[in-house]
N, C-alpha and C positions, 0 to 999 in steps of 0.2 A: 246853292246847296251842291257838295259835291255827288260825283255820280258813283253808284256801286257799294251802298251803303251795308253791310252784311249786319242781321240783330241773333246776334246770341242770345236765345228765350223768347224769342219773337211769337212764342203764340203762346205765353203765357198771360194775366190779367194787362201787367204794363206795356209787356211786349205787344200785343195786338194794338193798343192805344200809341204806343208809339209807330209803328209803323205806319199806323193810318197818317200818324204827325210827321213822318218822312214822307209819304208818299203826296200828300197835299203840296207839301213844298218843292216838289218834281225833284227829286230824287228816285235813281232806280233802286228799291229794296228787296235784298234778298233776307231769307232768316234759314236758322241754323234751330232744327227741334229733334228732341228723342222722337217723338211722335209724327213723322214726317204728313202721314197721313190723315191724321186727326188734324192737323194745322192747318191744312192747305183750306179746306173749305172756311174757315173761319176769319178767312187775311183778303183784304182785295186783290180784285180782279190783276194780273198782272205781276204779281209776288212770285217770285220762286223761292219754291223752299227745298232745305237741301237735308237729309237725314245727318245726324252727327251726335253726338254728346262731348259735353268737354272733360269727360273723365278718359277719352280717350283719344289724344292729342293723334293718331292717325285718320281719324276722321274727321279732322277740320284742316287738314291740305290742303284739301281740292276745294272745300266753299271758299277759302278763304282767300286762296291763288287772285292775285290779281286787281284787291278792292280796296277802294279807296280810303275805306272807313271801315272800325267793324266795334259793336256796340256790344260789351257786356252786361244783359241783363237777365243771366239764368237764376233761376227759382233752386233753391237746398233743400234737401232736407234737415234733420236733426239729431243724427245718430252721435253718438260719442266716436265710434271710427267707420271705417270702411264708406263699401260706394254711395251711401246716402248720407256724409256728413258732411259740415259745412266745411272742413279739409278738404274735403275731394275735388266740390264744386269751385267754391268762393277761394281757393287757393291754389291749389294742383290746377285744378280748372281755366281758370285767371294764367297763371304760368303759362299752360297750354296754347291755351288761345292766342296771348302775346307771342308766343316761338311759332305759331302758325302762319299769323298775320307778316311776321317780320322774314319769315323765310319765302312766303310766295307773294309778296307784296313789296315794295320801295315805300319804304317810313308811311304806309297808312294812319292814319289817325286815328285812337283806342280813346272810347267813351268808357268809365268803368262805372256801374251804377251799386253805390254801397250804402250806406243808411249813416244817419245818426247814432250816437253814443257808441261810434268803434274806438273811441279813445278811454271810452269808460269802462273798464273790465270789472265794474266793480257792479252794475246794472243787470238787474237780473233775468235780460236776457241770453245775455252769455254761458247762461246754465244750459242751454238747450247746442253741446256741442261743440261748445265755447265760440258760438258763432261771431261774435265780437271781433274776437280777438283773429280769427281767422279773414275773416273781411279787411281788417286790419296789414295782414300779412297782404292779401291779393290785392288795396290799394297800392303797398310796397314794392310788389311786382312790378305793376304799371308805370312807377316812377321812374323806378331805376330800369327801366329795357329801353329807354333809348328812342324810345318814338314820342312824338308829339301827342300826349294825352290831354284830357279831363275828368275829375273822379268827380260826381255828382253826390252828394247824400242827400236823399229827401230825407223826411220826415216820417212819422208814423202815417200810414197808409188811412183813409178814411175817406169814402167815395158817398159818404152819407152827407159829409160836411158843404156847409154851406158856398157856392163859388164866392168867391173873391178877390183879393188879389194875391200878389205871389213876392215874398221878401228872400233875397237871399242872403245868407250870409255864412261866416267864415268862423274856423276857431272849437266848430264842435261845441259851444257852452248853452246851446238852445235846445226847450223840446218843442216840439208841435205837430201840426198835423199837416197833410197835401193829401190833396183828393188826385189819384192815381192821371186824370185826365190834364191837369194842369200839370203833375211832375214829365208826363212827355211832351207837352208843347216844351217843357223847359231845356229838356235833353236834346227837342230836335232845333230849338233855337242856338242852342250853347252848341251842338256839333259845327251849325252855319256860321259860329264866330270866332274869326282868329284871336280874341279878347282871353277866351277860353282857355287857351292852349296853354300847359304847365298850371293848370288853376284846380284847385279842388276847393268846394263849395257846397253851404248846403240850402235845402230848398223849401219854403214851407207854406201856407195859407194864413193870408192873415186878411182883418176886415176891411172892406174899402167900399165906398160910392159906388150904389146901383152904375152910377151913368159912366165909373172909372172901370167897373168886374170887366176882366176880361182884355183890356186895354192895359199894356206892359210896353214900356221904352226900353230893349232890350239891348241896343248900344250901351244905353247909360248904367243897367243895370251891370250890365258880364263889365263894365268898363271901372269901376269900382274897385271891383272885384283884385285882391292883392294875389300874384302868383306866389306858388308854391318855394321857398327857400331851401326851407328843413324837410329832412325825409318823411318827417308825419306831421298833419295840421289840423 
């Protein structure tokens, strides 16, 4: 794992869950919150956390300076414009962050975490903002800036749903669901694997053997996995 992990949303649902999933794998992680304050007791012992928001690309110079990795998982809101819409965040946002990382960093590695049915504008979550279509844009970001990425799409969030095991796969034509806890073990696996790099994929829960839950060949799986050709996948 490499060292100086930096999480964009780091103390939000996933964010907290992934960093406990960096932090296990000895990685040093740092996270990047509006709420600098309200995070820090929430994150393990050891986290630095740095105030910033990504609507405002002069505050993430300085977390950013220097790290090895840096993981976009900020939470939107849903306004049709301005600072709470999924433009700000998931796109302006996304831009940001990449000119951060690539200005006070040498080619860190950018995780971008976006969802399912950003290829579908037709889905009607994209009434809320046109968040689709925006997420859509800030995977586009990431491609074309020139650093060695992974754009993850889980699945619909459901932390009710039963553990099991974890299928990935490619192409955007799936729905389904991942329990927020298994989509970060998958982000902090896929950050640890060169397999990954140029690869966008999506991530979900599906049933499997008491005695297989939890047990994932993660060579084989990210090794499958077809990299990114065309600008949208």
């Amino acid at each position: 794992m490499m060292n100086r992990v930096v999480v964009i949303g780091g103390g939000g649902r996933l964010g907290r869950l992934l960093v406990g999933a960096l932090a296990r794998r000895g990685a040093q992680v740092e996270v990047v919150s509006r709420q600098p304050a309200a995070t820090r007791h929430r994150l393990p012992r050891g986290v630095g956390v740095h105030g910033g928001d990504v609507r405002d690309a002069r505050s993430l110079t300085g977390p950013l300076a220097g790290c090895g990795a840096v993981v976009f998982a900020a939470e939107t809101g849903f306004a049709d414009d301005g600072p709470d819409s999924p433009r700000a965040t998931l796109y302006e946002g996304v831009a940001n962050t990449v000119d951060a990382a690539r200005t006070g960093s040498k080619a860190p590695r950018v995780l971008l975490v976006s969802q399912i049915c950003v290829t579908r504008p037709e889905h009607p979550t994209n009434a809320y903002g046109r968040l689709l279509d925006w997420r859509l844009a800030g995977e586009e970001v990431v491609r074309d800036s020139g650093l060695p990425y992974t754009v993850v799409r889980p699945g619909w969030f459901d932390d009710a749903a039963r553990h099991g095991g974890i299928r990935l796969d490619q192409g955007d034509a799936m729905n389904g669901f991942i329990r927020r806890e298994d989509c970060a073990e998958t982000i902090a696996e896929a950050l640890a694997s060169p397999a990954t790099v140029g690869v966008t994929f999506e991530v979900f829960n599906e049933p499997a053997p008491a005695a297989a839950a939890g047990v994932h060949d993660w060579p084989a799986m990210f090794g499958a996995l077809d990299a990114d050709l065309d600008p949208v996948r």
